[in-house]
C-alpha positions in Angstrom: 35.0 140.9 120.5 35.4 141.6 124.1 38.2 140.5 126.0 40.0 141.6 129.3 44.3 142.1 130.2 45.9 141.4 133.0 45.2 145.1 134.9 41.6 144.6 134.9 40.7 146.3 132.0 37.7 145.6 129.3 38.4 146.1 125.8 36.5 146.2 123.1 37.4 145.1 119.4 35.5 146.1 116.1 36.0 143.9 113.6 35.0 144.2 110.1 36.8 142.7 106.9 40.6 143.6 107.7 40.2 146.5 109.6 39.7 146.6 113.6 39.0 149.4 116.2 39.9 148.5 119.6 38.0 150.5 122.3 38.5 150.6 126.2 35.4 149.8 127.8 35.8 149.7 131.4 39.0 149.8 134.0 38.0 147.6 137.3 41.3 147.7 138.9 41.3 144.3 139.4 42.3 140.9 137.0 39.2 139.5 135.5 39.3 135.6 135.4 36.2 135.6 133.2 33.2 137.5 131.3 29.8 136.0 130.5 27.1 137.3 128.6 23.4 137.4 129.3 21.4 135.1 127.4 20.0 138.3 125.2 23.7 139.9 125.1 22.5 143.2 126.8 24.4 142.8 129.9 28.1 141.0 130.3 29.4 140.4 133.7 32.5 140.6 135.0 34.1 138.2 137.0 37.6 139.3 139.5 40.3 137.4 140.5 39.4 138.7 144.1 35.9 137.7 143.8 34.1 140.6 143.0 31.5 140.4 140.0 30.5 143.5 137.9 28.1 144.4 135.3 28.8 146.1 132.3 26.2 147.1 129.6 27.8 147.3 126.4 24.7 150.0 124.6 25.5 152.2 127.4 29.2 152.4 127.6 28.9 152.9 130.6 31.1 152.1 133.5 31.2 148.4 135.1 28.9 148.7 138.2 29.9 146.6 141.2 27.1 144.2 141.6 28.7 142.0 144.1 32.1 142.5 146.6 34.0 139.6 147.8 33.1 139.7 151.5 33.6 136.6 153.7 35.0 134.1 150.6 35.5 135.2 147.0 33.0 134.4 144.7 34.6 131.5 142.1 31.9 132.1 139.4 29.2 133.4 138.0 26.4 133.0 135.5 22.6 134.3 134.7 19.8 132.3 135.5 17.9 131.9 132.2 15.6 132.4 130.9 16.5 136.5 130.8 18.7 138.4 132.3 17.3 139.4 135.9 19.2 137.0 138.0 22.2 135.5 138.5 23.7 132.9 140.4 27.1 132.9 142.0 29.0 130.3 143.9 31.8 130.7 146.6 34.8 129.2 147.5 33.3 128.1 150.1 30.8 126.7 149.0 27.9 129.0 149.4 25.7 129.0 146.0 23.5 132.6 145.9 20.6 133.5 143.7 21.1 137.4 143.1 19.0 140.2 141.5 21.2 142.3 138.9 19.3 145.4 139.2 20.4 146.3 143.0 22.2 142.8 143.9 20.0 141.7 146.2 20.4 138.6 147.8 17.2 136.5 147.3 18.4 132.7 148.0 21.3 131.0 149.1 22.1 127.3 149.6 25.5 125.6 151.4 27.0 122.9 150.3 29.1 122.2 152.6 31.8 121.5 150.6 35.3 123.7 149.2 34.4 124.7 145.9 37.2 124.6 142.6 37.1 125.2 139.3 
């Protein structure tokens, strides 16, 4: 089970018959609004408060890597374009709907909708 607090923090709970081990995953800094895993469950990303999206890759346990930073209006959401786990799409307060690469978050497509986004 994977859930986030209030500080921006990602734990990490082990759960078998009674017992539990909670781990801490990641610390962003920042309040996480939501997490959603790729469609295969290899990487989980990490949506901020502020806007900014991360990637974290639960087998490494690793650090969250900074995929995407809020920069003229806050990314609202975010979610992989299936099938895999090579893109995602994000859309902005704004309005702005972008097609990203995960591996270096590239921008490859964007489209306006001319219209203020809400959740």
């Amino acid at each position: 089970l994977y859930f986030s607090a209030q500080e921006g923090i990602l734990f990490f709970y082990h759960i078998k018959d009674l017992q539990y081990e909670m781990k801490i995953c990641a610390d962003i800094l920042q309040p996480i609004s939501s997490l959603i895993f790729s469609p295969d469950y290899t990487v989980l990303l990490l949506v901020t408060e502020q806007g900014t999206v991360y990637t974290y890759k639960p087998a490494h346990s690793g650090e969250a890597v900074k995929l995407l930073d809020a920069c003229s209006s806050c990314f609202l959401a975010a979610d992989f374009l299936t099938p895999g786990n090579k893109y995602c799409v994000s859309v902005t307060i704004s309005g702005e709907v972008q097609v990203w690469f995960l591996d270096d978050g590239t921008c490859l497509s964007k489209l306006n909708l001319d219209i203020e986004v809400h959740i």
